[in-house]
N, C-alpha and C positions, 0 to 999 in steps of 0.2 A: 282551833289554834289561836293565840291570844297574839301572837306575833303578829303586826301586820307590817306593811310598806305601802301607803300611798303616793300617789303623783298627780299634783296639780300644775297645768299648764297656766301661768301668770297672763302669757302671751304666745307668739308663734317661735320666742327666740329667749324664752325664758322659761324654766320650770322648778318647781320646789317639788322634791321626796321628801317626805317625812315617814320613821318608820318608829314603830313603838313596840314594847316588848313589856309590858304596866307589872306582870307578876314576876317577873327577871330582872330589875329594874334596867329595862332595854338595852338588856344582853343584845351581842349579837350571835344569834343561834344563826347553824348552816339555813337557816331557812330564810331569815333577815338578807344575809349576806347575798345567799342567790336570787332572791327578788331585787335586792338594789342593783346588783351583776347586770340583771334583765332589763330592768328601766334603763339602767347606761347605756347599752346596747343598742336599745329601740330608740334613746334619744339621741345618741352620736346619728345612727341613721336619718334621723330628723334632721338631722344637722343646727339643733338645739345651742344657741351659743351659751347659755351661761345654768348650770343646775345648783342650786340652793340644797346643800344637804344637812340635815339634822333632822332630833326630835321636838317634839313640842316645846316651846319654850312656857318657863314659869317650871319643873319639876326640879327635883332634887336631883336627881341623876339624868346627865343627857344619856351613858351609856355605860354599864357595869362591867364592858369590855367581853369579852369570849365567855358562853355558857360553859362554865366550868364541868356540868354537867357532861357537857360533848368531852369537852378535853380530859376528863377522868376516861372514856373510853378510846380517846385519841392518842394521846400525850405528845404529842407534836403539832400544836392546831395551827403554828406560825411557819410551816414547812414551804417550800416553793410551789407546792401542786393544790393545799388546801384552801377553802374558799376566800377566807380573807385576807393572805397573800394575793389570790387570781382578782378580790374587788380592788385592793389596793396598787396594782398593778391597771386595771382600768381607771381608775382614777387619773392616775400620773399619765395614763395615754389619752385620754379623754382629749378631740380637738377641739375643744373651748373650754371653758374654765368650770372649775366646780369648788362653791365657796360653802366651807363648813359652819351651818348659823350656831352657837352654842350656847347653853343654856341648861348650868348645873354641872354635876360632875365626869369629868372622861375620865376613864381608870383603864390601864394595859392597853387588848389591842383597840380600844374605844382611840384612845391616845395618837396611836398610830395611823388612823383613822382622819382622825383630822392633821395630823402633820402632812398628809400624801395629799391633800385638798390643797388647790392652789392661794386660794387666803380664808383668812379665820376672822369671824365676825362671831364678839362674845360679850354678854352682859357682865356682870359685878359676880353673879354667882359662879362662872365658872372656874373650874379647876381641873387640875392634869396628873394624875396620878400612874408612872410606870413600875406598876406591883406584881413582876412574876417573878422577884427573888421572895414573896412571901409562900409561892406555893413551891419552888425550885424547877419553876420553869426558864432554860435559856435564852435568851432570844436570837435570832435570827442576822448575822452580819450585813444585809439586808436592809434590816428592821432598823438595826443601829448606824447607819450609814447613812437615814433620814433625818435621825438628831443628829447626829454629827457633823448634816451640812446646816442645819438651822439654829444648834444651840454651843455658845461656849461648852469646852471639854468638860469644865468643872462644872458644870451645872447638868449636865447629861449624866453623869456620874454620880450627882447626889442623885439624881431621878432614879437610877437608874439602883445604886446602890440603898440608898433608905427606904426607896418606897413611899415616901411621903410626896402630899400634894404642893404642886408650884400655881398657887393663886393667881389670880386674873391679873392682878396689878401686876405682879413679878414677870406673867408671863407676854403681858405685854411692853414689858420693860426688854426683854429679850427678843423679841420680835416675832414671839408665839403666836399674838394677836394682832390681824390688822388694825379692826378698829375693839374699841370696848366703849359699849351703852347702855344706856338704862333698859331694864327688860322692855318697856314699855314702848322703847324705838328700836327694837333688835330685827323684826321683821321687815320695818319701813327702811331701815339702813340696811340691809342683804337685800333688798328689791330695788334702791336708787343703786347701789354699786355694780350691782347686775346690769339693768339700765343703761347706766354711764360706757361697760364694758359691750352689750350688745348694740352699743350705738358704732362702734370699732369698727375697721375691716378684718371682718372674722380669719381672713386666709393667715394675716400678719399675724393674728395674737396665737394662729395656733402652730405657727413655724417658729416662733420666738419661744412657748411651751413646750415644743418638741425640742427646740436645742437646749433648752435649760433642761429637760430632763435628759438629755443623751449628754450634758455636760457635769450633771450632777449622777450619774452612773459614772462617769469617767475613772476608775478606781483601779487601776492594775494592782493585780494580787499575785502572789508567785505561789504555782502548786501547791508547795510546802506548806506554804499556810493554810491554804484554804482547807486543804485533810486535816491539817492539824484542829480548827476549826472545829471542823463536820465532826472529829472525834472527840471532839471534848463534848459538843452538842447531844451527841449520842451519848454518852457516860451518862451526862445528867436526866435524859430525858428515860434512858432504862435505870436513874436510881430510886431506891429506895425511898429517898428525901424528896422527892417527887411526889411520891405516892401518899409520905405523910403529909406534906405540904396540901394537898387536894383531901385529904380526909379531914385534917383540922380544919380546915376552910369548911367542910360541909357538916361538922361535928359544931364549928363556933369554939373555936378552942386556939389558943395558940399552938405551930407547933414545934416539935422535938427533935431538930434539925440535927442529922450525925455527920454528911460531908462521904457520905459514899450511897 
């Protein structure tokens, strides 16, 4: 399996994952996902204050988002119960912080991936591309409840509606990106911020993390909607347009969107 996920301990209160995926350009297959799953796990246990998550820096793509692959047998890969809901979900409960290094391109749930990361550390090349209205996959009210607390409506919207990528510069102009550096100080600057943070009182940074996330769930929704919702979710995910959407993509071909 070419997939891999390793973990380096920096120190006793610092660790870097780095996971690659070189023939998917570092999709994340259910296999990626439940290995990052495990290392959070055993290093919340640790009681690890600060994880450095990315892939290698210097590649073209940090992550090509969900093996399309899976999701042609899935078609629901952003569901409440599937893996990368359950890592993104770890992430945001994680009791110390986990900073997303980037480096090259996030596409879909790659995207999502580091929005759920408590800060973004990204060189010149990165970029953010949210593209499941090119295959008609819906997202997740969830999913969209993460931009919606970190980016202007109208810029969530283009992401969200074009498909096209929001550049480093933009996205740090937005508050996407903590910091933005030269590839060549990407690592050294995700190790001093780390540092500066595992120098804290860990008890404090992780009750201030927990209220910010039980404050950014704060979202009362009425019944009605939320079926309404789940059944519009559902229409698209059993249409048609779906189905072509995932064969053009693996055909190389634009496709022939009909709306049912």
């Amino acid at each position: 399996m070419t997939a891999t996920v390793t973990l380096n301990l920096i120190d006793t209160r610092i660790a870097r994952l780095t996971f690659g995926n070189p023939t998917q350009r570092n999709a994340l297959s259910a296999h990626v996902l439940a290995r990052l799953d495990e290392h959070l796990v055993a290093l919340a246990a640790q009681r690890v204050s600060v994880v450095i998550l990315g892939a290698d820096v210097g590649q073209t793509v940090w992550s090509a988002g969900h093996d399309l692959g899976e999701v042609a047998r899935d078609r629901d890969p952003v569901a409440y119960g599937k893996p990368l809901e359950q890592l993104l979900r770890r992430i945001r409960a994680y009791p110390g912080v986990v900073i997303a290094l980037i480096s090259g391109s996030a596409w879909g749930g790659a995207v999502d991936l580091a929005m759920s990361c408590d800060m973004v550390v990204a060189d010149h090349s990165a970029s953010f591309a949210m593209t499941p209205a090119n295959i008609g996959l819906p997202y997740t009210t969830s999913g969209l409840l993460r931009f919606f607390n970190n980016l202007p409506i109208h810029v969530l919207k283009e992401l969200f509606f074009c498909a096209q990528a929001l550049d480093a510069e933009r996205a740090e102009r937005f508050g996407v990106i903590n910091r933005l550096v030269p590839s060549e100080a990407l690592e050294a600057t995700a190790v001093e911020i780390a540092q500066g943070i595992a120098a804290k009182a860990p008890l404090a940074i992780e009750a201030v993390k927990e209220q910010l996330r039980i404050l950014e769930d704060l979202q009362p929704m009425p019944v009605q909607a939320m079926e309404q919702i789940a059944e519009l979710r559902r229409q698209a995910c059993a249409s048609a347009d779906l189905s072509e959407g995932l064969a053009a993509f693996a055909e190389r071909r634009p496709p022939a969107f009909e709306g049912r």
